[in-house]
C-alpha positions in Angstrom: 133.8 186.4 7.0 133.1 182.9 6.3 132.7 180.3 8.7 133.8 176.8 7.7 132.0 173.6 8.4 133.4 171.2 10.6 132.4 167.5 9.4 132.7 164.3 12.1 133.3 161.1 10.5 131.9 158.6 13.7 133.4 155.1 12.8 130.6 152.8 13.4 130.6 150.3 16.4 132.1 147.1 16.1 130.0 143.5 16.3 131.0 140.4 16.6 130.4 138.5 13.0 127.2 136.4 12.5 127.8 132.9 12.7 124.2 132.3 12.3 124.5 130.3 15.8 121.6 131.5 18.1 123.0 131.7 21.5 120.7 129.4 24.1 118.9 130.6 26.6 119.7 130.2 30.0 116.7 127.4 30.5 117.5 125.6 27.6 121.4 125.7 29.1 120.0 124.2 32.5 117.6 121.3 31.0 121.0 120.4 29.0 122.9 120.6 32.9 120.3 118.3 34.5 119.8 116.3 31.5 123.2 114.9 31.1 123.4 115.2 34.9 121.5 112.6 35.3 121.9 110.3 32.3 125.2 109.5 33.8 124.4 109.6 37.6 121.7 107.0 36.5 124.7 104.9 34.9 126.5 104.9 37.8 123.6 104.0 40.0 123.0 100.9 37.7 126.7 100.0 38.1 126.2 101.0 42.0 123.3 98.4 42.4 125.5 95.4 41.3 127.2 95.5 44.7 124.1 94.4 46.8 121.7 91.6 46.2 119.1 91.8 46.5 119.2 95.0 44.4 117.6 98.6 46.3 116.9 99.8 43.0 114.3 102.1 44.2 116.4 104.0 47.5 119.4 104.3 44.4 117.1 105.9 42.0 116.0 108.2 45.1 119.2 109.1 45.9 119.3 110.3 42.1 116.6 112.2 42.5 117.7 114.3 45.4 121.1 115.1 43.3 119.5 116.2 40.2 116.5 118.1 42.4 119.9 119.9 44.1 121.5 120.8 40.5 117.9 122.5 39.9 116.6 124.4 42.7 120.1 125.6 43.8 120.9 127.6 41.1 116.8 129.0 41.5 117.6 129.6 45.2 121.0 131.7 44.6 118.9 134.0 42.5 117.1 135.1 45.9 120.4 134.8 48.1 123.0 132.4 49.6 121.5 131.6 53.2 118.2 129.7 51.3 120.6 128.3 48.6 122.5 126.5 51.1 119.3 125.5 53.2 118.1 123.9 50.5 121.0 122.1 49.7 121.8 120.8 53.4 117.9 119.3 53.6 118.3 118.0 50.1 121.6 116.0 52.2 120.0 115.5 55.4 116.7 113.6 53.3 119.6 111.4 51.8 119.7 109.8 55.2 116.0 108.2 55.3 116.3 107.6 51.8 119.3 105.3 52.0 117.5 103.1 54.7 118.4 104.8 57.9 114.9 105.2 60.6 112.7 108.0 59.2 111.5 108.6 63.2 115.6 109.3 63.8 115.6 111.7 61.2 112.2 113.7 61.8 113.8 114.1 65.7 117.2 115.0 64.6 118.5 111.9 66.4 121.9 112.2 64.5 123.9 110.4 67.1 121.4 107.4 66.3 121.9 107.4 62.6 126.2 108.2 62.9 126.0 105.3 65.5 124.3 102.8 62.7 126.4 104.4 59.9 129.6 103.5 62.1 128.3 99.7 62.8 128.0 99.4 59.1 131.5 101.0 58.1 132.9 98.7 60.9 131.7 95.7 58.7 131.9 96.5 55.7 135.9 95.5 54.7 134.9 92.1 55.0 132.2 92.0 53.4 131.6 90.1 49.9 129.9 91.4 46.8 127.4 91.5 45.3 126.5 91.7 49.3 123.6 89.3 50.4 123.7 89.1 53.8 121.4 90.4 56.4 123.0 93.3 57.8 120.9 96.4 57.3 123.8 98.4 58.8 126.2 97.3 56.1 123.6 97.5 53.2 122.7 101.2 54.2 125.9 101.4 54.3 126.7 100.8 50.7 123.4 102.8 49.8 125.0 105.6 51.5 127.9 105.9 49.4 126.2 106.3 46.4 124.3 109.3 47.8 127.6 110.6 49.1 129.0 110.3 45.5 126.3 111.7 43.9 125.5 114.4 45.7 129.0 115.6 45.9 128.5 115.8 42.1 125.3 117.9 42.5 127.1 120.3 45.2 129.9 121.2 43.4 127.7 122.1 40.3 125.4 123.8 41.9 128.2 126.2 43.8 130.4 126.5 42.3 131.3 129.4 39.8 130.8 129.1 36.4 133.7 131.2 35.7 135.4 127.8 36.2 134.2 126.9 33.0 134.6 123.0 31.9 136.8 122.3 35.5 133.4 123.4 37.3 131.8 120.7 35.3 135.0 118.2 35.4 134.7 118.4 39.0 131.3 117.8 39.1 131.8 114.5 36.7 134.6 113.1 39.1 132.2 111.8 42.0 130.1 110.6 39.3 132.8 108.6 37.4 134.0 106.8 40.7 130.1 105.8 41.0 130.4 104.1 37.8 134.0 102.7 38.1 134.1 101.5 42.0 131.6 98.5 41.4 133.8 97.7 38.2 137.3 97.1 40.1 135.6 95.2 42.9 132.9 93.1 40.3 134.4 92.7 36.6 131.4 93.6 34.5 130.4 91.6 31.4 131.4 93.9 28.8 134.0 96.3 30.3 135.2 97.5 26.8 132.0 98.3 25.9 130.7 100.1 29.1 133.5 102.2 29.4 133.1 103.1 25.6 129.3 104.6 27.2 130.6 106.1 30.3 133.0 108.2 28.1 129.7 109.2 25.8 128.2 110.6 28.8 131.0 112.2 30.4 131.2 114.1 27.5 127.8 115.0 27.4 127.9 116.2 30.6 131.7 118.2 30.8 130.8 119.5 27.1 126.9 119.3 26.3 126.3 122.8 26.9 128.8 124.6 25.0 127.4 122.4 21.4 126.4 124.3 18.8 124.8 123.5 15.7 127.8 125.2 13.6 130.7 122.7 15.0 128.5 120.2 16.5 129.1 117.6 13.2 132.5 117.9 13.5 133.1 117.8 17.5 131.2 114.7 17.3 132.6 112.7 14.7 136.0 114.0 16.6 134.8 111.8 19.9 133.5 109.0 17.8 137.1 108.0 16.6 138.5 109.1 20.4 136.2 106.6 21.4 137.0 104.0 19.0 140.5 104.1 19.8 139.8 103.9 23.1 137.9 100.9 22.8 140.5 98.8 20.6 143.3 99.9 22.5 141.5 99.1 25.7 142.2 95.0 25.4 145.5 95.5 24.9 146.5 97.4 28.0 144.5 95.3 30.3 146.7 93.2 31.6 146.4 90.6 34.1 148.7 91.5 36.8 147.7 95.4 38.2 150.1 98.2 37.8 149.2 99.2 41.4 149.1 96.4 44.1 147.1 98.7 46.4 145.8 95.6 48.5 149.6 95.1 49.5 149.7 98.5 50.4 146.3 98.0 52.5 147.1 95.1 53.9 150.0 96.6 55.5 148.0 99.4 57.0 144.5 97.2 58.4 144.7 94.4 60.2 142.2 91.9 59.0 139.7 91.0 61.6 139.9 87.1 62.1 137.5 84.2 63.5 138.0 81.1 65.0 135.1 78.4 65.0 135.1 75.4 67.0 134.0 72.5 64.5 132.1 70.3 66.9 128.3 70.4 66.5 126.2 71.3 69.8 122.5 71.5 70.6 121.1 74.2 71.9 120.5 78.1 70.4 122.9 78.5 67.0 125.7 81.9 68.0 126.6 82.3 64.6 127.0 85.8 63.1 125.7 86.3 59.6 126.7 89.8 59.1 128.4 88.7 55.5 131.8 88.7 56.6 134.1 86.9 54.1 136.5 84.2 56.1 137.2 82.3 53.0 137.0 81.8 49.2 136.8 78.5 47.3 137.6 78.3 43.4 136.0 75.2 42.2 134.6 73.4 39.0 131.3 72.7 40.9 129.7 73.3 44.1 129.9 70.8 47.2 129.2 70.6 50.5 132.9 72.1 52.2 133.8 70.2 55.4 136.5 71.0 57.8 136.3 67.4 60.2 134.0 64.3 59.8 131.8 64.4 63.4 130.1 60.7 63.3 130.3 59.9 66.8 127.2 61.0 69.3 128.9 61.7 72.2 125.5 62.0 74.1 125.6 65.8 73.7 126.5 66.4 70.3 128.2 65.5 67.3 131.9 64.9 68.0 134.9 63.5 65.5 135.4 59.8 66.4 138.9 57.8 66.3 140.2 56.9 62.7 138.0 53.8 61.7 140.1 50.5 60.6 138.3 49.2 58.2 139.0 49.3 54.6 136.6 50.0 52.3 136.1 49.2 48.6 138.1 51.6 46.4 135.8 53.0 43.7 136.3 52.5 40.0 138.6 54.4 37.8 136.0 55.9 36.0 133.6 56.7 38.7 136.5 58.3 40.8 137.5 60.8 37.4 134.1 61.7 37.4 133.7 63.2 40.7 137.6 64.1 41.5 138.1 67.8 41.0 140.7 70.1 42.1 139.9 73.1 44.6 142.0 76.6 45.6 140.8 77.5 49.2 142.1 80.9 50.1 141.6 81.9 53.9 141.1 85.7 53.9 139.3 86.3 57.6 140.1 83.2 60.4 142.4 81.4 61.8 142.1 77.6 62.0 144.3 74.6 61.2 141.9 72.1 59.6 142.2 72.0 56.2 139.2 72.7 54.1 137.7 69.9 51.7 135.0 68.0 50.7 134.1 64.1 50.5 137.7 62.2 50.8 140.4 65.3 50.4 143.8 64.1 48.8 146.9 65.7 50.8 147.2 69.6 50.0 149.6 71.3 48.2 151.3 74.9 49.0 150.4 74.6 53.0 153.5 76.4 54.6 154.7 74.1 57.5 153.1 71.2 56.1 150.0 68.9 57.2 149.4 66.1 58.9 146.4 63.2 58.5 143.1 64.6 60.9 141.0 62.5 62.7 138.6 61.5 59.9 139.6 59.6 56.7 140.4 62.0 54.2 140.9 65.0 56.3 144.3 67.2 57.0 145.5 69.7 59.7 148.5 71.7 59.0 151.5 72.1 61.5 151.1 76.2 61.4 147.5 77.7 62.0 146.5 79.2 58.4 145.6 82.6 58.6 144.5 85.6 56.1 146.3 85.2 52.5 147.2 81.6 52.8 146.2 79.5 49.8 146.1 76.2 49.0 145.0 73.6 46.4 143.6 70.0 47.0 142.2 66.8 45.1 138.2 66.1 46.8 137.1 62.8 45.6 132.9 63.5 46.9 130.3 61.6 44.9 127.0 62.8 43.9 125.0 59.7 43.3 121.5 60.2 42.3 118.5 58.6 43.6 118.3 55.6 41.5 122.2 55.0 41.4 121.6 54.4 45.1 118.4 51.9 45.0 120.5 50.1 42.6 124.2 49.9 44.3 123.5 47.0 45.9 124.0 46.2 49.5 127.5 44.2 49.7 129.2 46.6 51.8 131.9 46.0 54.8 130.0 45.2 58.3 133.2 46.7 60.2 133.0 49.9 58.0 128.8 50.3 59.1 129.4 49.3 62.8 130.5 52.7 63.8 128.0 54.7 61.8 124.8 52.5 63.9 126.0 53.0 67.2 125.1 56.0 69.4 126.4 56.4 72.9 123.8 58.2 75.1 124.7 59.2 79.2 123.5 57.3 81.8 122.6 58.8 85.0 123.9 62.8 86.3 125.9 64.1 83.3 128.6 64.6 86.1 128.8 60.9 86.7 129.8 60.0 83.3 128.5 57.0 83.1 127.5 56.4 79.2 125.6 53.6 77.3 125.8 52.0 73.2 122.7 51.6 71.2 123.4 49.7 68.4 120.7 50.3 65.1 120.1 47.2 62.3 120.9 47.6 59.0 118.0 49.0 57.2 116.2 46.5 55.3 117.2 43.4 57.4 114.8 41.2 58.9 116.0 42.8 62.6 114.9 45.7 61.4 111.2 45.1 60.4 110.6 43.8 64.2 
């Protein structure tokens, strides 16, 4: 009997081939996370910061911090379980608050309604407000502080939570908060170098969606791949910004929000000054230089206040072609948030052009009311003679100028009596320099 010998061949186990690439750790793969986290959060707060002056650089850059802390301790915190991952998170949110301006004693007391009320004064004023904003409303400032935080922690939440099965749409949706951060301030404020910004927000956006998959065997290649995309992008840039926009979304919000419009009454009173300076915009004026914008001429003292007078008679001396080139310059006035029907100017304003309904001479020499109240979106443009004679110009203009011009510009009329009797009285001042005058 012989017993045969039963041989087993075992094919050996399969491995992936060497690429020589050392797969990262996990720690190395979050510094990467945070890393380019933040490099392009911290770009979009810089953008952020050019819509308020002056500048909260240092609530912005705590804002930052809270995001990136988030993309760090949350993934720490899942390790233990979900309940102290989202804890952490929702305090990381709720520290937001204080950071972006709001009263730390309303957060420390949970006085939410407090802090919603103040967030819903500033929301309230902020469509008409201008930027870069410098007015004085901490509502409307906290406001815009606030919506970075938003934005950037949005980022930090949906990186932290959600699955990394997701892959590069986990990170994409991450980057899209982050990318508004940076590109909101631009639509509103054209930067200085667009083509040239954009060229480093794409840099870090790809950083950030694709940093952590780089390795040293493809890296060369990946990025010398990007470098052209982004040189492309940056010549082809100029050539499809145009100057009309493919979407007319104001048209479509105009539509939808009624703009909020004031009235003034021109006339100068004494007494305490109700004039709200919460930065809303109720008009824009394109010039070549700055002046002093005027809506009537008030030279007549009334006994109470500053009121517009009659129209004055007298001719005065036309100025000379040279002067009068020198300080004539065109203006655009548009009306974006009242409703009045004097015409805006400066100095001597010729008659306006583009004023639907037409105009009509004011009270004052050189000033225009049109037939139809303007209102938001009307614009107009007007010829403003206003000198700017300096000091020595004037010492040296002489003093051969019209008596009947100067008679109405030296008399004030004071009340007499009860101010219900109306019973008023002239004062009449010398011309300065005359021998009246030195008695």
């Amino acid at each position: 009997m012989s017993v045969g010998r039963l041989t087993i061949n075992v094919a050996p186990r399969l491995r992936p081939p060497d690429t020589g690439a050392t797969p990262a750790s996990p720690l190395i793969l979050g510094l990467i996370r945070m890393g380019s986290f933040a490099a392009l959060g911290l770009y979009g707060v810089v953008r952020w910061a050019t819509l308020l002056s002056p500048t909260p650089m240092g609530r912005l850059l705590g804002l930052l911090g809270l995001a990136v802390a988030l993309v760090g301790t949350v993934p720490l915190l899942r390790r233990i379980g979900p309940p102290p991952a989202v804890a952490g998170a929702c305090l990381l949110c709720l520290l937001a608050l204080p950071v972006a301006g709001l009263n730390w004693h309303d957060f420390l007391h949970l006085r939410l309604a407090v802090s919603a009320q103040a967030i819903g004064h500033g929301l309230s004023g902020l469509p008409g407000s201008l930027v870069p904003y410098a007015g004085r409303s901490p509502a409307i400032r906290q406001v815009i502080v606030l919506g970075a935080g938003v934005l950037l922690l949005d980022g930090a939440v949906v990186l932290a939570f959600a699955p990394h099965d997701l892959g590069e749409l986990r990170r994409a949706g991450a980057a899209l908060p982050l990318i508004a951060l940076a590109i909101v301030p631009s639509t509103l404020l054209r930067p200085e170098f667009p083509y040239l910004q954009g060229l480093v927000l794409f840099a870090l956006l790809v950083a950030f969606v694709w940093g952590e998959r780089a390795q040293a065997e493809g890296k060369s290649t990946a990025i010398a791949m990007l470098a052209v995309a982004g040189m492309a992008g940056a010549v082809l840039a100029p050539r499809l910004d145009g100057h009309r926009a493919w979407l007319n979304y104001r048209s479509w919000t105009g539509s939808l929000v009624r703009p909020r419009l004031d009235v003034f009454a021109w006339n100068q009173r004494y007494g305490p000054l109700h004039w709200p300076r919460a930065g809303h915009v109720v008009l824009t004026v394109q010039a070549a230089r700055g002046d002093y914008w005027k809506a009537e001429d008030l030279d007549v003292f009334n006994g109470y206040g500053w009121v517009a007078g009659p129209v004055k008679e007298a001719t005065l001396p036309p100025p000379v072609p040279s002067v009068r080139a020198r300080w004539t310059q065109p203006i655009r006035v548009t009306v974006s948030g009242m409703r009045s029907s004097d015409i805006i100017g400066s100095g001597y304003s010729a008659p306006p052009t583009s004023v639907i309904g037409g105009v009509a001479p004011g009270q004052g020499a050189g000033t225009w009311v049109s037939y139809r109240p303007l209102t938001a979106g009307d614009t107009y443009v007007v010829s403003t003679y206003s000198p700017h004679p300096s000091p020595f110009q004037l010492q040296h203009a002489g003093t051969r100028y019209p008596r009947a011009a100067l008679d109405p510009y030296l008399t004030l009329t004071v009340p007499v009596g009860r101010a219900l009797a109306g019973g008023t009285s002239s004062v009449e001042f010398p011309l300065f320099g005359s021998p009246r005058a030195a008695q």
